[in-house]
N, C-alpha and C positions, 0 to 999 in steps of 0.2 A: 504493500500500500504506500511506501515511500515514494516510490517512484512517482507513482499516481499523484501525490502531491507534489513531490517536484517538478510534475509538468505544469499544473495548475500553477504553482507562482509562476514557473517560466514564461507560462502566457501571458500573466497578468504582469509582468514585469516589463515584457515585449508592449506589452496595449499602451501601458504609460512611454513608450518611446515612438507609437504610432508607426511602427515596422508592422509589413505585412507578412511576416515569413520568420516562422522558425524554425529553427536549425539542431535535430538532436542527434549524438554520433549516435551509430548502429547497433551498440551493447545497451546504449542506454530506452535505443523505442525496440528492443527485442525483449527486454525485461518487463519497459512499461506494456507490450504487446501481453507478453506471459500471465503478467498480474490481471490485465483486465479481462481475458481468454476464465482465469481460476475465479474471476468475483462474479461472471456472468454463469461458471457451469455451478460453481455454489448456490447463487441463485435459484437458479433454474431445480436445479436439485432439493433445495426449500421450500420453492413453489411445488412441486411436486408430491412432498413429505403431504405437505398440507391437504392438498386434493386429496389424499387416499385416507388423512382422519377426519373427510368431513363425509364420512359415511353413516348413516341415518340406521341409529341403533334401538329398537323395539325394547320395550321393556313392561311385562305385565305382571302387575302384585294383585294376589289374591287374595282375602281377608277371609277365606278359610269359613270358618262355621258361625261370623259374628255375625 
């Protein structure tokens, strides 16, 4: 997640010099590529979890002879 944040000020750093182009060497947007590749299959993988415990669970109590 570092990465991910060092691109974020990198832009916002660049925005306040009104450059239209940023420049990141090849280890550093292969890492930032990696990280956001793992936050997006995390996700998805989350959303997933969730879909299969929203399964509609019956439950019937019976008060027997009262």
């Amino acid at each position: 997640m570092i990465t991910i944040k060092r691109f974020i000020d990198k832009v916002s750093l660049i925005e306040g010099k009104r450059t239209n182009t940023v420049v990141l060497p090849i280890e550093e947007a292969r890492i930032l590529r990696d990280e956001l590749a793992k936050l997006l299959a995390d996700n998805y993988e989350l959303l997933n979890k969730q879909n299969k415990n929203d399964q509609v669970i019956q439950v019937e109590i019976n008060g027997g002879n009262w």
